[in-house]
C-alpha positions as a Markdown table, in Angstrom:
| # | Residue | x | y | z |
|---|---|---|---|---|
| 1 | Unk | 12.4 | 15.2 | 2.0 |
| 2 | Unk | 10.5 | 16.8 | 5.0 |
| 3 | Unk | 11.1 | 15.5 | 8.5 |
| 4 | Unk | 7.3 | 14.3 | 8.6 |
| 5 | Unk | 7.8 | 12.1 | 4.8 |
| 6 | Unk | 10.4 | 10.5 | 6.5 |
| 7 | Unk | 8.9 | 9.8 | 9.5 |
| 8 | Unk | 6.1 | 8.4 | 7.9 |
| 9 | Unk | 8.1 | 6.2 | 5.3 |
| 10 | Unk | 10.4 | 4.9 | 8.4 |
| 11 | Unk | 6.8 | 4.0 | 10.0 |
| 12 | Unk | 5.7 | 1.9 | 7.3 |
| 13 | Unk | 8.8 | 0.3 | 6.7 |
| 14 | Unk | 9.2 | -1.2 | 10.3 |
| 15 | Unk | 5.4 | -2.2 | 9.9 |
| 16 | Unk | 6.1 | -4.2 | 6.4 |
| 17 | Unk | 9.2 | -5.8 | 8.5 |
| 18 | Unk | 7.3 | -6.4 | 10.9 |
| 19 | Unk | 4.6 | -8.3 | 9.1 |
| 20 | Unk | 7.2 | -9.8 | 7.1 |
| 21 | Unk | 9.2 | -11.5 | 9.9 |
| 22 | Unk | 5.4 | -12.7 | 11.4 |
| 23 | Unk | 4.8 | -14.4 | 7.9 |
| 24 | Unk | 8.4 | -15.7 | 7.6 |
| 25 | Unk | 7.3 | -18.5 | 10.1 |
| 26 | Unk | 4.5 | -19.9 | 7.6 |
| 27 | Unk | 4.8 | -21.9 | 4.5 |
| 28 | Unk | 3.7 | -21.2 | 0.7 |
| 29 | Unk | 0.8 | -23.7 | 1.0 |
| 30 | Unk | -0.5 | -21.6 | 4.4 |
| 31 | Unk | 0.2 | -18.5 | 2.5 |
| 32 | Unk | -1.6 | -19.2 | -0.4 |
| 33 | Unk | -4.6 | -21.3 | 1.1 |
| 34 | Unk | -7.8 | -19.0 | 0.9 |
| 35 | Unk | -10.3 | -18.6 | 3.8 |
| 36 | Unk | -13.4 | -20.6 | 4.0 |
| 37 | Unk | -15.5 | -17.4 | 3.3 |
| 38 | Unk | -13.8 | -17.2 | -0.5 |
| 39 | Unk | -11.5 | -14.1 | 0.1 |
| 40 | Unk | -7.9 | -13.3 | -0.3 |
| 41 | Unk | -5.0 | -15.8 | 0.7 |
| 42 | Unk | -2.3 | -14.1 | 3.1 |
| 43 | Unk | -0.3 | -13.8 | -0.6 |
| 44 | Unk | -3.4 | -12.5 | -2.7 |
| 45 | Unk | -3.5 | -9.4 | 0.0 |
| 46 | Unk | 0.0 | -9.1 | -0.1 |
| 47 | Unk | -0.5 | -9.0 | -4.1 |
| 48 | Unk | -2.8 | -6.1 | -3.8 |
| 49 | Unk | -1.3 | -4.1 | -1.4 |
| 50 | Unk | 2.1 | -4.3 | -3.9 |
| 51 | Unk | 0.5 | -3.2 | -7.0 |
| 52 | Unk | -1.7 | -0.4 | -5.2 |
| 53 | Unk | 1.7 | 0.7 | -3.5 |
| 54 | Unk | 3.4 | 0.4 | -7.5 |
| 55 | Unk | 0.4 | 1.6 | -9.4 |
| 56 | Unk | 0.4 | 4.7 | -7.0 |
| 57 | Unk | 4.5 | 5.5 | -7.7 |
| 58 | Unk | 3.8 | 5.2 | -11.2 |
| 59 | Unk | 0.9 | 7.4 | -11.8 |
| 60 | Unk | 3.0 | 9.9 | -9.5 |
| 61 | Unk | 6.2 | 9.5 | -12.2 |
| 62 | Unk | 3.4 | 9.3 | -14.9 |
| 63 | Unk | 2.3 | 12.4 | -13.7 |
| 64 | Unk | 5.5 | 14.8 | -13.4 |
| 65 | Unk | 7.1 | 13.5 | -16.6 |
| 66 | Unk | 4.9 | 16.0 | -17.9 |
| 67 | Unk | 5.7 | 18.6 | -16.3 |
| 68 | Unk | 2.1 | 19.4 | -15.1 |
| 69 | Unk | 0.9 | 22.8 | -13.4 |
| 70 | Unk | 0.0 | 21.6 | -9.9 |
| 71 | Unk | -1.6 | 22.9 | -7.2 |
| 72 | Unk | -0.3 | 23.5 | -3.4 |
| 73 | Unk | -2.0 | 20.8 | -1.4 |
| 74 | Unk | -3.9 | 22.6 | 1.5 |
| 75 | Unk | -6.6 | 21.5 | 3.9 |
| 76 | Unk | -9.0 | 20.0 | 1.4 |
| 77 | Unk | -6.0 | 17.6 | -0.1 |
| 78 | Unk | -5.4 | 16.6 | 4.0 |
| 79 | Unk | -8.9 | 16.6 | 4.3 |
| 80 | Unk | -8.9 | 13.7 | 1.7 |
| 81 | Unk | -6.2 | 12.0 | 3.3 |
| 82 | Unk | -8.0 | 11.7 | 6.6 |
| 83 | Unk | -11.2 | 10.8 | 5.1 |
| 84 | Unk | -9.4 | 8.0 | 3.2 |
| 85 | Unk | -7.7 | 6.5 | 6.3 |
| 86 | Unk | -11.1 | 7.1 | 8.1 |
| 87 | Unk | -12.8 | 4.9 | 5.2 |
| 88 | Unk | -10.4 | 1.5 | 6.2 |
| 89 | Unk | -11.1 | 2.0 | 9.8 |
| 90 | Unk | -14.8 | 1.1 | 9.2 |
| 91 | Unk | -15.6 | -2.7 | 9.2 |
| 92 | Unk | -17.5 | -3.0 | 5.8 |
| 93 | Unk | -15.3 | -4.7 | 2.3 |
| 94 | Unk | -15.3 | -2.6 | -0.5 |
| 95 | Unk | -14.7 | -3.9 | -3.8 |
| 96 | Unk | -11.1 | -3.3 | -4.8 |
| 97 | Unk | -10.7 | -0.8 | -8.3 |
| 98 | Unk | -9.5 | -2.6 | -11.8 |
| 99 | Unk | -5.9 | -3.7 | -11.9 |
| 100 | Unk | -5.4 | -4.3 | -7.8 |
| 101 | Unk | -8.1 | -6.7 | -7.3 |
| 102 | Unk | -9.5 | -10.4 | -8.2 |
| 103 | Unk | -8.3 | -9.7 | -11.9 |
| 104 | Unk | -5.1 | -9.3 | -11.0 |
| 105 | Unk | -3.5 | -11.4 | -8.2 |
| 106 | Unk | -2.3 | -14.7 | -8.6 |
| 107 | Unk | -4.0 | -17.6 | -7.5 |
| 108 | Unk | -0.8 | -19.2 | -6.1 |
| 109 | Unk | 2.9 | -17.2 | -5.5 |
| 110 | Unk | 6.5 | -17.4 | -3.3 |
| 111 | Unk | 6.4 | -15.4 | 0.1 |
| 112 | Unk | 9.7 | -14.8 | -0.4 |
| 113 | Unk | 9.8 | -13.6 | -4.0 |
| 114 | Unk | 6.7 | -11.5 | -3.1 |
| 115 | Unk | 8.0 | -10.1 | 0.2 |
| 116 | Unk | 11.3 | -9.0 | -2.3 |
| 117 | Unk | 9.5 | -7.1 | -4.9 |
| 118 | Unk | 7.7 | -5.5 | -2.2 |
| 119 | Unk | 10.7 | -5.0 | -0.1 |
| 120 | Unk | 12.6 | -3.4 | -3.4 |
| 121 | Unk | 9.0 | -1.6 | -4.3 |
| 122 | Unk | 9.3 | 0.8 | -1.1 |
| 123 | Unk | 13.4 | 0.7 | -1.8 |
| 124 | Unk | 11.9 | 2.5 | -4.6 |
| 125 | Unk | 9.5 | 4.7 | -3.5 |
| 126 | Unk | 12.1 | 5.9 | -0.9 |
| 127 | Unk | 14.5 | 6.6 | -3.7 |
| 128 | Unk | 12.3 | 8.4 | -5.7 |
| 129 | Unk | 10.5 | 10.3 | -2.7 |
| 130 | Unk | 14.2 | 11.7 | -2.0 |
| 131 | Unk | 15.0 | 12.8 | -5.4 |
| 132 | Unk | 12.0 | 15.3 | -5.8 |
| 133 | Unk | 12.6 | 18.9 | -5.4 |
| 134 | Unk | 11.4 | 19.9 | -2.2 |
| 135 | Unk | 8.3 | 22.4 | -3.7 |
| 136 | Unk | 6.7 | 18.9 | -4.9 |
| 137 | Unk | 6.5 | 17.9 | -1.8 |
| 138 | Unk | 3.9 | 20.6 | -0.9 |
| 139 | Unk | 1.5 | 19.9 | -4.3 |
| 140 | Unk | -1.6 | 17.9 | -4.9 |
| 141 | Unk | 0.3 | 15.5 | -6.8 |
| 142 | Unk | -0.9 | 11.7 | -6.1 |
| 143 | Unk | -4.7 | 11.1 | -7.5 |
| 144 | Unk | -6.5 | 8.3 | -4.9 |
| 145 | Unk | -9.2 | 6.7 | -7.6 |
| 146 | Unk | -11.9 | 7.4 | -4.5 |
| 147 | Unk | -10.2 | 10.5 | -2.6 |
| 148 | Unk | -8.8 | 12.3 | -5.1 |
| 149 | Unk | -6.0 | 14.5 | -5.3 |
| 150 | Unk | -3.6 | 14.7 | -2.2 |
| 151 | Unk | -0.2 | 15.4 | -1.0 |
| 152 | Unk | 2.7 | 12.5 | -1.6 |
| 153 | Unk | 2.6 | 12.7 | 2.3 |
| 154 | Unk | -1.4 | 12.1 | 2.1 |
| 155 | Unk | -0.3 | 9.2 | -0.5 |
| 156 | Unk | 1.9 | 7.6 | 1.9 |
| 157 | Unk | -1.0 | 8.3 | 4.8 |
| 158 | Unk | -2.5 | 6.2 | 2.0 |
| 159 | Unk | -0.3 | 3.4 | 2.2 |
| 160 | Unk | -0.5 | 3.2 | 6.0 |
| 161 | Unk | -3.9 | 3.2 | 6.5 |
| 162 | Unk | -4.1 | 0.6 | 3.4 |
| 163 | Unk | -1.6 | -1.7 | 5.1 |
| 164 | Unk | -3.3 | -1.4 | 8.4 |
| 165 | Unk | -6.4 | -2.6 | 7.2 |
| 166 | Unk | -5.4 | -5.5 | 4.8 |
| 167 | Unk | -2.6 | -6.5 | 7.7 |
| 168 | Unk | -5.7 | -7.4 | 9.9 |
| 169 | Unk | -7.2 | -9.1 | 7.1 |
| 170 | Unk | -3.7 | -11.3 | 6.5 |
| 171 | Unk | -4.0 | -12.2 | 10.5 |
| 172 | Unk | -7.2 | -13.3 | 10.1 |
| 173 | Unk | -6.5 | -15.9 | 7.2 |
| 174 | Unk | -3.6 | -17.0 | 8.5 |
| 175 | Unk | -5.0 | -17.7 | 11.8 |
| 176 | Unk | -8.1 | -19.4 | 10.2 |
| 177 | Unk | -6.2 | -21.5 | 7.4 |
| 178 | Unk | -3.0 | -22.2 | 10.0 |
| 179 | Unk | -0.2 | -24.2 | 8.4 |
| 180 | Unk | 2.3 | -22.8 | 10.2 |
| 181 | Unk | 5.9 | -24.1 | 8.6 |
C-alpha cells in the first residue's frame, strides 16, 4: 500500500471514530427519529454511507476476480476524483443511485450494531486494500456510477468527501430531533 492510501485510510478512520464517539452520547429513538423536512434519520445516513462504502469494495473484488485488462489511472481518473469531491461541497441534494437510497435503509436500526458493521466494513476495506499487488494501486479500477472510473485512492477520496457531506447532514438531524441519551 502507498504512503498516500494509507494516509488517506488513517484520515477516514479517525473521522468515522470520531463521529462515532459524538453519536455514542444519543439514544436509538434520537438516532432513528427523522427531521421535520422528511429526510434521513442520523441511522438512515449512516445506512447509506455503509452500503455505498460496501457496494464500492465489492464491485472493486467483483471487478478483479476477473482478471480484467485495466488501465493506469492518470490525470483524467484524478480529474474525476476531484470533480466528485467538488460535487458534495455544493449545497444542493441529489437523489441517491438504486441500492444506497430510500429503497434500502431501514426505517428503524441499533447505533451500535450499525456503528459495528461499519467499523468491521472499513476493517475490511483496509484488509483488502493491503493485500493488492502494488501495480493495482496505480489502475482505473473503482467505477463511481456518476464519475466514472478512478484510482482506489480516488475511491477512497470518494469515501471522504461522501462522509464529509452526509456527516453534516447527521449534525443537522441530530441537533434538530435532540434526544440526547
Amino acid at each position: 500500500m502507498t504512503p498516500s492510501l494509507d494516509h488517506r485510510l488513517k484520515k477516514i478512520d479517525r473521522r468515522l471514530q470520531s463521529l462515532l464517539d459524538e453519536l455514542s452520547s444519543y439514544d436509538n429513538e434520537a438516532l432513528n427519529r427523522k427531521p421535520a423536512d422528511g429526510g434521513w434519520s442520523a441511522l438512515q445516513v449512516m445506512h447509506h454511507l455503509i452500503l455505498a462504502e460496501e457496494g464500492s469494495l465489492k464491485y472493486v473484488k467483483k471487478k478483479l476476480s476477473f482478471n480484467p485488462e485495466l488501465k493506469t489511472a492518470g490525470l483524467s481518473s484524478a480529474w474525476r476524483a476531484f470533480l466528485l469531491n467538488f460535487y458534495f461541497t455544493l449545497p444542493f441534494k441529489f437523489k441517491a443511485p438504486p441500492g444506497v437510497g430510500d429503497d434500502v435503509l431501514p426505517e428503524k436500526s441499533d447505533f451500535k450494531e450499525v456503528s459495528e458493521r461499519w467499523l468491521a466494513g472499513r476493517k475490511a476495506l483496509r484488509e483488502y486494500l493491503e493485500n493488492l499487488p502494488g501495480e493495482l494501486l496505480q489502475k482505473s479500477i473503482y467505477r463511481h456510477p456518476f464519475a466514472g472510473r478512478m484510482s482506489l485512492e480516488g475511491m477512497v477520496k470518494f469515501f471522504d468527501g461522501h462522509f464529509e457531506r452526509h456527516r453534516k447532514q447527521i449534525e443537522r438531524v441530530v441537533a434538530e430531533v435532540g434526544g440526547s441519551g
